[in-house]
N, C-alpha and C positions, 0 to 999 in steps of 0.2 A: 834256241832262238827262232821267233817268227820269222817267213820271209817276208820283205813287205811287195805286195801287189807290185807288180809289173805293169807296167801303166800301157803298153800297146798288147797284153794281152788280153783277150776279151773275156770279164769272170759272170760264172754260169747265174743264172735268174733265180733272184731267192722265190719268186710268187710267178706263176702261170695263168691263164687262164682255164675254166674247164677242158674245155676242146686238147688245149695244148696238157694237160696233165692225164687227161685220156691216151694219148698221142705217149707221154713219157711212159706210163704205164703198158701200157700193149693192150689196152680195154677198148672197147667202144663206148662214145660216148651215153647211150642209153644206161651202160653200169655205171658209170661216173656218176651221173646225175643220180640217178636210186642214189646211189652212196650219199650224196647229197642231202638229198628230199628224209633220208634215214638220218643222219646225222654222225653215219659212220667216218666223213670225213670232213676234217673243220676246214674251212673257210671264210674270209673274209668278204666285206664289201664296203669299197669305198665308193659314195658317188652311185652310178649305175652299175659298176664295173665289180663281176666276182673275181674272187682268186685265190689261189691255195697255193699254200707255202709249199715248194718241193720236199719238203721233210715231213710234214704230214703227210704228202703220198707216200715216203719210203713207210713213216710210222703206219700207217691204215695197208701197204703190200705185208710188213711183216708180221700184222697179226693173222695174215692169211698160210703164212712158213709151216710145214707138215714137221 
C-alpha cells in the first residue's frame, strides 16, 4: 500500500533549472549546458524558463556508470 504525502513534509522538485541541476550533479555549469546544446540531456521549456526533469539528470549520470 502507498503512503499518501504527508502534507508538512516538503517533497523534492520533479524539474530544476540548469544551474540548479548542474548543482545536483556535481558539474559545472559549462558541462550542463554542452550536454544541452548536444542533446545529451532532455529538457523542457516553458515560457522563457528551461528545465529538466531530475530523472533525466539520474538517466543522462547513468549512462556515464563504468
Amino acid at each position: 500500500m502507498t503512503n499518501p504525502v504527508e502534507p508538512n513534509r516538503p517533497q523534492p522538485p520533479i524539474a530544476v533549472s540548469p544551474d540548479e541541476a548542474a548543482r545536483l550533479a556535481g558539474l559545472g555549469r559549462t558541462t550542463l549546458y554542452a550536454a544541452l546544446a548536444k542533446g545529451d540531456i532532455a529538457s523542457i521549456k516553458i515560457g522563457t524558463r528551461r528545465l529538466i526533469r531530475v530523472d533525466a539528470i539520474h538517466d543522462w549520470l547513468a549512462r556515464y556508470e563504468a
